[in-house]
N, C-alpha and C positions, 0 to 999 in steps of 0.2 A: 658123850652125848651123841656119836656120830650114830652109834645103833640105833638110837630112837629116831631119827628121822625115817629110816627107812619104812620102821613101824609104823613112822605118822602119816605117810604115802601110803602106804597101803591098807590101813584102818581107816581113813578119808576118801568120803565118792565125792563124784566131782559134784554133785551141788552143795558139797560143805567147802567147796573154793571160792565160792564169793561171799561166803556168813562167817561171821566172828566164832571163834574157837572158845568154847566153854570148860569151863573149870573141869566138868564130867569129861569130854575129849580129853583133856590133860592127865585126870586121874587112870581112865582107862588106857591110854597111850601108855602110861606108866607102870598099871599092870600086864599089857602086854611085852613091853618092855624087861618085863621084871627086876625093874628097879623103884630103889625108895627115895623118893625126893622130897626138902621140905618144902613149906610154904613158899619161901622165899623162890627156890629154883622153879616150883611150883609155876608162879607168878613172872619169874624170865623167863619160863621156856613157855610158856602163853605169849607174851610177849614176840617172842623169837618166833613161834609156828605164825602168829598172827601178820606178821612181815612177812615172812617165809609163802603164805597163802596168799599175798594179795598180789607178792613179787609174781608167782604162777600164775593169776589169774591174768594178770598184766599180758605176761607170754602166751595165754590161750586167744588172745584179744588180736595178737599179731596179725598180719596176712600173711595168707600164702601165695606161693606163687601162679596156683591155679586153685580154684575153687570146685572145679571136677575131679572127682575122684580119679576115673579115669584118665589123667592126665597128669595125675598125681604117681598114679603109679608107673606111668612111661620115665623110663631112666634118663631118658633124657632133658626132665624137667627136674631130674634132683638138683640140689643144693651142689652138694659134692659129684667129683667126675675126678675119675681119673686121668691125669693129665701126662703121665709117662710114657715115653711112646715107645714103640715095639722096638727090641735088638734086630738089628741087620744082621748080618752073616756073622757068625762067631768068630773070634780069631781060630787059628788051628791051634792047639793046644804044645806050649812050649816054642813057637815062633819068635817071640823075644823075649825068651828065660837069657840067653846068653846075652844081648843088648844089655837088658838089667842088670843082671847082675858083674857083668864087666864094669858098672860104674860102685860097687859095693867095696867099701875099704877092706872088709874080709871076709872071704865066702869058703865054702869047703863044699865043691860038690857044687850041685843047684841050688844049696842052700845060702843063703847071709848067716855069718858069725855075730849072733851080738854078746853084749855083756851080760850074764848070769845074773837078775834079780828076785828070782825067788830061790828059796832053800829046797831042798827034796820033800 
């Protein structure tokens, strides 16, 4: 049934997010879908989209955090930010391979020795 919601999003404009879902939505959800459902599933997946629609309409209802568009789209008012901050100078490359690996119970080379777990 995971397919058909997708279908149900996308067969649905947003003024059919605050109106009850009818039998006909369900049937042609269901031809789009191209699946056969009985009466019964019929009648829980009305159910289910019926929830599913008021749960979205609840989330359009939310605020934002600015009501300007443009304000909206400055990055700096997203939700999300990246919060990782930039590398400083790289180490040089191989400056403590031998540190490391001097604490390694068995190395061969620059390498660590471990135990064999997978087959060829």
């Amino acid at each position: 049934m995971g397919s058909i919601f997708v279908y149900f999003i996308l067969a649905l404009n947003n003024d059919k997010l605050n109106s009850m879902l009818t039998r006909d939505d369900v049937n042609n959800l269901a031809n789009l879908a191209r699946i056969a459902l009985s009466e019964e599933e019929k009648d829980k997946l009305q159910k289910d989209m019926e929830s599913i629609l008021g749960y979205v309409s609840e989330l359009q209802k939310a605020p934002t955090p600015s009501d300007s568009e443009t304000e909206r789209q400055n990055p700096k008012n997203y939700y999300l930010r990246n919060v990782m901050r930039e590398d400083g100078d790289a180490f040089e490359s191989g400056l403590n391979t031998e540190t490391i690996l001097s604490q390694a119970p068995k190395r061969k080379g620059n390498y660590f020795v471990t135990k064999k777990i997978l087959d060829n």
